[in-house]
LOLUMMAR-530176 format. One record per residue (C-alpha): residue in one letter; x, y, z; residue number from 0. Coordinates in steps of 0.02 Angstrom, whole numbers, m for minus. Example, Ala and Ser with C-alpha at 12.3 -4.5 7.8 and 13.67 -1.06 7.14 Angstrom:
BEGIN
REC	A	615	m225	390	0 $
REC	S	684	m53	357	1 $
***
This chain:
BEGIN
REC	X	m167	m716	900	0 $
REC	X	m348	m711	829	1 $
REC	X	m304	m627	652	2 $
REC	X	m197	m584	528	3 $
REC	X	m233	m435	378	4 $
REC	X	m109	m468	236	5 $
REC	X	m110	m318	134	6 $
REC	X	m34	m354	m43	7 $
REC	X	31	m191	m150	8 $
REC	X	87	m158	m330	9 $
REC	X	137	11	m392	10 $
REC	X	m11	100	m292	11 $
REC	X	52	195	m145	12 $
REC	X	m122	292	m121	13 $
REC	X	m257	175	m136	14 $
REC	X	m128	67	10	15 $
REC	X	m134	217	120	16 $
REC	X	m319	229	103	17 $
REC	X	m341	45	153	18 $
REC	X	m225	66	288	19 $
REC	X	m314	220	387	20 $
REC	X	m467	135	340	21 $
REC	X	m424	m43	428	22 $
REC	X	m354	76	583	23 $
REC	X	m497	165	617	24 $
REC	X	m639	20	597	25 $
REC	X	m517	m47	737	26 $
REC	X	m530	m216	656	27 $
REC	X	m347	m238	720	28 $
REC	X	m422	m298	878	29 $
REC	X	m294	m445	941	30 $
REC	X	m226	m449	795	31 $
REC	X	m69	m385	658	32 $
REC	X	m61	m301	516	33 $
REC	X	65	m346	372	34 $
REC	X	96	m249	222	35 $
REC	X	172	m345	54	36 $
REC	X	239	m231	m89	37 $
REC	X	288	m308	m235	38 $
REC	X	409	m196	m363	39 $
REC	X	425	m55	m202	40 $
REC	X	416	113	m251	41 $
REC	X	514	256	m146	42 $
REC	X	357	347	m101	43 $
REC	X	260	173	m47	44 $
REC	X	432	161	94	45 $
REC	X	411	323	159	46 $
REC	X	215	308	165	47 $
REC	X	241	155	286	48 $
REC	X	394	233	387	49 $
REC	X	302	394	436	50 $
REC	X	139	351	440	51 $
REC	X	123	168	493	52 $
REC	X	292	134	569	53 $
REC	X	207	m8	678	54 $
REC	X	141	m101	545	55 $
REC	X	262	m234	483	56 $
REC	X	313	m205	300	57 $
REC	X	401	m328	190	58 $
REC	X	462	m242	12	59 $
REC	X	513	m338	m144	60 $
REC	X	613	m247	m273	61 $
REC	X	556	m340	m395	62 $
REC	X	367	m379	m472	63 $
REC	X	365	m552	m378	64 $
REC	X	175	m601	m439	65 $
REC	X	28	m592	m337	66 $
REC	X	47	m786	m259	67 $
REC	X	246	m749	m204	68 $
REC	X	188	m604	m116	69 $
REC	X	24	m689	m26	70 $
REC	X	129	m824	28	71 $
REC	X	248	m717	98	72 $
REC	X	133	m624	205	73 $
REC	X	76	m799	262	74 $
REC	X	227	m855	306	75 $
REC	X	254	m698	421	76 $
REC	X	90	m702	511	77 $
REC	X	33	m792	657	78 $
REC	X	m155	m756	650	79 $
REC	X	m270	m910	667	80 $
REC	X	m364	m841	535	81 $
REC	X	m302	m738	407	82 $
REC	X	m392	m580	309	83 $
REC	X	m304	m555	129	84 $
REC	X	m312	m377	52	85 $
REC	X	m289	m312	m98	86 $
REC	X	m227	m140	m62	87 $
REC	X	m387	m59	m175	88 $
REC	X	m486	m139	m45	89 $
REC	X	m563	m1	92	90 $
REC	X	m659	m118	239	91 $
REC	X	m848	m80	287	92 $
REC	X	m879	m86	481	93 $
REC	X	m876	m271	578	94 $
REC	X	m845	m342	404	95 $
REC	X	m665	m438	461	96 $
REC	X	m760	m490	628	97 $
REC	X	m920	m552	547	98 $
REC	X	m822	m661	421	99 $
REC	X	m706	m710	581	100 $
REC	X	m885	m764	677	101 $
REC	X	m947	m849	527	102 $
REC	X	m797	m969	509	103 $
REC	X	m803	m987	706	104 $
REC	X	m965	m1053	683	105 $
REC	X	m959	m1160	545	106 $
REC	X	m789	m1259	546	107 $
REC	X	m795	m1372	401	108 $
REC	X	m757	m1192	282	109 $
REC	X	m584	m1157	245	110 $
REC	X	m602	m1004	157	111 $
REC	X	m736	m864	150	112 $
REC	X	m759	m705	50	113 $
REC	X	m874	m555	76	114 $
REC	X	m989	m458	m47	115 $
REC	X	m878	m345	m136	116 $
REC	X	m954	m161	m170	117 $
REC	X	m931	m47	m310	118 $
REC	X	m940	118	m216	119 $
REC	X	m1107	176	m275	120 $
REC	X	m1148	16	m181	121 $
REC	X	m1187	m91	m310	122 $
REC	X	m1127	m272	m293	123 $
REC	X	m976	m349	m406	124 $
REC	X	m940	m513	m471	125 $
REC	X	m839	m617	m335	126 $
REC	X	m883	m778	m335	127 $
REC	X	m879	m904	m472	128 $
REC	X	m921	m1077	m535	129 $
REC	X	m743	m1168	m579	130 $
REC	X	m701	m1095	m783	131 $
REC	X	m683	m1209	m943	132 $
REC	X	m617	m1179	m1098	133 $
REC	X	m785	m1105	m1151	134 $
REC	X	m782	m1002	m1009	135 $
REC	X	m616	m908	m1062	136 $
REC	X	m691	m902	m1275	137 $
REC	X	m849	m826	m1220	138 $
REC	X	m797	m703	m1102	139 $
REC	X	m662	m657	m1243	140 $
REC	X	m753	m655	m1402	141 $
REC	X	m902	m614	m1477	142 $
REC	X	m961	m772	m1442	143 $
REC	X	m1019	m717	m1270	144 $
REC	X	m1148	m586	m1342	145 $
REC	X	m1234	m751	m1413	146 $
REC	X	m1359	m852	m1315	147 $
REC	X	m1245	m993	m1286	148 $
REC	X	m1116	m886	m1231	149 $
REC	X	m1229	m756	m1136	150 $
REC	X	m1275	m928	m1032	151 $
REC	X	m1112	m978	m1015	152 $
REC	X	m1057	m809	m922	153 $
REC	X	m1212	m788	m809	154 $
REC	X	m1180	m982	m751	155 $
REC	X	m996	m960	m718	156 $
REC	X	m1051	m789	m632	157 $
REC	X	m1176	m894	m522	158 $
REC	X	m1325	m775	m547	159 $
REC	X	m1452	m882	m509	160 $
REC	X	m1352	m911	m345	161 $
REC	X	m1303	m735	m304	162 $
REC	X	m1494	m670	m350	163 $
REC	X	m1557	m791	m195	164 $
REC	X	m1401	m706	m84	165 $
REC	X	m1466	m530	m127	166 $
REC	X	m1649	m565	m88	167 $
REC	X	m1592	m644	78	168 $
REC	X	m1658	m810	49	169 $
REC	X	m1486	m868	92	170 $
REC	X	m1366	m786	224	171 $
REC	X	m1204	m881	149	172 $
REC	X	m1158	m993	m15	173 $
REC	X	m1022	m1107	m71	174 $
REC	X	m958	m1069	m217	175 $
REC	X	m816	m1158	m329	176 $
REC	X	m688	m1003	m310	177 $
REC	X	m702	m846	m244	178 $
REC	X	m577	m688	m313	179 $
REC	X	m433	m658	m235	180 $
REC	X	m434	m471	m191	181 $
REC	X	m531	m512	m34	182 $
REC	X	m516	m708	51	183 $
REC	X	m542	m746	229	184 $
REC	X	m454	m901	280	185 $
REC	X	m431	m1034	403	186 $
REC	X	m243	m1069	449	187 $
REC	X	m288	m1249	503	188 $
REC	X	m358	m1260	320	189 $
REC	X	m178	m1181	254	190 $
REC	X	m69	m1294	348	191 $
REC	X	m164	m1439	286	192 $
REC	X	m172	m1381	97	193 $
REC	X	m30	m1303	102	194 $
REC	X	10	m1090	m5	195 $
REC	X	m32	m1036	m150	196 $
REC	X	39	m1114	m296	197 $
REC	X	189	m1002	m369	198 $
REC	X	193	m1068	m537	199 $
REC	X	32	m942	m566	200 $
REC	X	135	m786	m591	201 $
REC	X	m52	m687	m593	202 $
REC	X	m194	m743	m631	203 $
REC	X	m302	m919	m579	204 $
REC	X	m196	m939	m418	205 $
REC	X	m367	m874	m325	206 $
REC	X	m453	m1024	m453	207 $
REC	X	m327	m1161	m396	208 $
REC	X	m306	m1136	m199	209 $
REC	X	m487	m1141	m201	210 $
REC	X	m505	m1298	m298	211 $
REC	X	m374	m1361	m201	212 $
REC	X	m474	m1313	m33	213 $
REC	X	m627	m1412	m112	214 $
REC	X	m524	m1579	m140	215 $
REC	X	m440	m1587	24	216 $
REC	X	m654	m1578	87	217 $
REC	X	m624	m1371	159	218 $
REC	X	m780	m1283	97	219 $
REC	X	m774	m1124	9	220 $
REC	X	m905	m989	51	221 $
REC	X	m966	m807	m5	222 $
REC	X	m1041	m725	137	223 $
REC	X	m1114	m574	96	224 $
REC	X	m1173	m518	249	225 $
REC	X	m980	m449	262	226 $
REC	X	m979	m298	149	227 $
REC	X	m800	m207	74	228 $
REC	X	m796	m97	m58	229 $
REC	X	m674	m129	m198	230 $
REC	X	m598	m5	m337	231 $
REC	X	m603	m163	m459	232 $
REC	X	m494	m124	m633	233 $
REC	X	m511	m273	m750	234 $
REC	X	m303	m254	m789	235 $
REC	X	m333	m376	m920	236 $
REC	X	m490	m311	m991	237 $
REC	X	m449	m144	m1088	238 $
REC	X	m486	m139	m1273	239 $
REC	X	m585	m318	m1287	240 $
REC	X	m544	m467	m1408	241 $
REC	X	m397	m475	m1516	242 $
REC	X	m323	m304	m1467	243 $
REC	X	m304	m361	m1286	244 $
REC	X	m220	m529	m1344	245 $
REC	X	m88	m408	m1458	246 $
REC	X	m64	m250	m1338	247 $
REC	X	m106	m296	m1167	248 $
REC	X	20	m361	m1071	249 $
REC	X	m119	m420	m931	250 $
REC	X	m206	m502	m1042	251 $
REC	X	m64	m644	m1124	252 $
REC	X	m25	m653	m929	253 $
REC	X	m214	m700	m902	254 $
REC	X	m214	m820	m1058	255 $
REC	X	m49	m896	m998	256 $
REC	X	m107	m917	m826	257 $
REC	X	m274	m1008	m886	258 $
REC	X	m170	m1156	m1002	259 $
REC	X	m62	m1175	m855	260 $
REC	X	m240	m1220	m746	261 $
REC	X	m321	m1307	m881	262 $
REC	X	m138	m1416	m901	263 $
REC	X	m145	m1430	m715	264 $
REC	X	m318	m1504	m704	265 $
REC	X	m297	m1596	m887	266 $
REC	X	m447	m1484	m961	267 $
REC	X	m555	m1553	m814	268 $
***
C-alpha cells in the first residue's frame, strides 16, 4: 500500500468531519487507508464515524492519551509506505498528499516532509522552525521578545529569512530543524529505522524531538511548500500571554513541562 492518512482527534467532532469529507472528495485515498485516532472519545465523534464513514477504520481512547500515544497508535495500525499525519483541524488542498508523496519519491535521503500550512484567507503560518533554546521559550513568553534581542531571536527560530526565499520561489523545498506536528509527511523506512514518537512528551515538543531524532540518524527534514493545506491553527497554550498563562492555562504548564523535559533530554544542547 502506497499511503497511509492518520487522522488524530481531541474533543472536536466537527472540524474531524470536515477533514474527513474533505480528504474523500480530493480522492487522495487513492491506494491507500484512512485511520481515524480519537483521544478522550466523545458519543457524538462514534456516531459521526459509524454513519457517515463506516469504512474508515476508527480506533477510540476513553481517555486523553496525549498527542504522541495516539500518533503512534495510528502508526502501528497502518501499512502505508508513507504515511500522511493529520490533525483533525486540518482540511487538504488538491494533489497536496500526492505532491508531498512525489517529492519524497524523488528525493530519498528525506525522512519527513511538511507542506505550507494556510490560514484560510490564504495567508501562510509558521510551520517550520530552527531547533528552540532556552531563549527561545523566555522570548516568545515575556516581554523580552518585543526587544531587539528577542524580536531576533523569534524571527530566527521562525526561519524568516528562509521561508521569505520559499515564498518568492527562489527555492521549491527547505530543510528545516523541525517542522509542527499538525501536518508531517513521512517515510516508513525512516520510522522503522528511528523508531515512534517518544511518549514521555505528553503534548508538546514530541514534533521537536522525532525531528531531531530524524536529523541524527542522517533522515533529512523538509518544508515543501509547493503542497498547500489549510489549518484552523489555535495556539492552546497561548491565551492571555505571560504570567497569566503560566497561572491559569492548563496548556501552557503542559507546554513549559514538555520543553524542560527536551532541554533535560538534549542536556540544554
Amino acid at each position: 500500500m502506497k499511503l497511509s492518512i492518520i487522522v488524530t482527534n481531541h474533543k472536536n467532532p466537527i472540524s474531524l468531519k470536515l477533514c474527513l469529507k474533505r480528504i474523500q472528495e480530493l480522492k487522495e485515498t487513492l491506494n491507500s487507508e484512512i485511520l481515524v485516532v480519537d483521544s478522550e472519545s466523545f458519543p457524538k465523534t462514534q456516531e459521526i464515524m459509524e454513519g457517515e464513514f463506516p469504512d474508515i477504520k476508527f480506533i477510540p481512547f476513553k481517555k486523553n492519551a496525549g498527542y504522541a500515544k495516539i500518533v503512534n497508535t495510528g502508526i502501528k495500525n497502518s501499512k502505508g509506505e508513507f504515511i500522511l499525519i493529520l490533525n483533525s483541524d486540518i482540511l487538504l488542498i488538491e494533489n497536496s498528499a500526492l505532491n508531498l508523496i512525489k517529492f519524497l519519491e524523488n528525493h530519498l535521503s528525506v525522512g519527513m516532509a511538511g507542506p505550507q500550512l494556510l490560514n484560510f484567507n490564504e495567508t501562510p503560518q509558521s510551520s517550520c522552525f530552527r531547533f528552540p533554546n532556552i531563549w527561545t521559550i523566555i522570548c516568545r513568553r515575556t516581554f523580552l521578545g518585543k526587544t531587539p534581542f528577542g524580536e531576533k531571536t523569534i524571527d530566527k527560530f521562525l526561519m524568516k529569512d528562509q521561508i521569505a526565499n520559499s515564498i518568492n520561489n527562489i527555492r521549491d523545498h527547505i530543510k528545516v530543524d523541525w517542522l509542527m506536528g499538525s501536518a508531517l509527511m513521512v517515510r516508513r523506512k525512516a520510522i522503522e529505522e528511528i523508531g515512534l514518537m517518544d511518549e514521555r512528551f505528553f503534548m508538546y515538543f514530541e514534533d521537536v524531538d522525532w525531528c531531531r531524532r530524524f536529523w541524527n540518524r542522517k533522515w533529512e527534514v523538509v518544508y515543501f511548500p509547493k503542497a498547500k493545506m489549510y489549518h484552523y491553527h489555535q495556539r492552546a497554550s497561548y491565551k492571555n500571554g505571560g504570567i497569566k498563562d503560566l497561572l491559569l492555562n492548563l496548556n501552557t504548564k503542559i507546554h513549559l513541562e514538555s520543553a524542560l523535559k527536551y532541554f533535560l533530554k538534549y542536556k540544554f544542547q
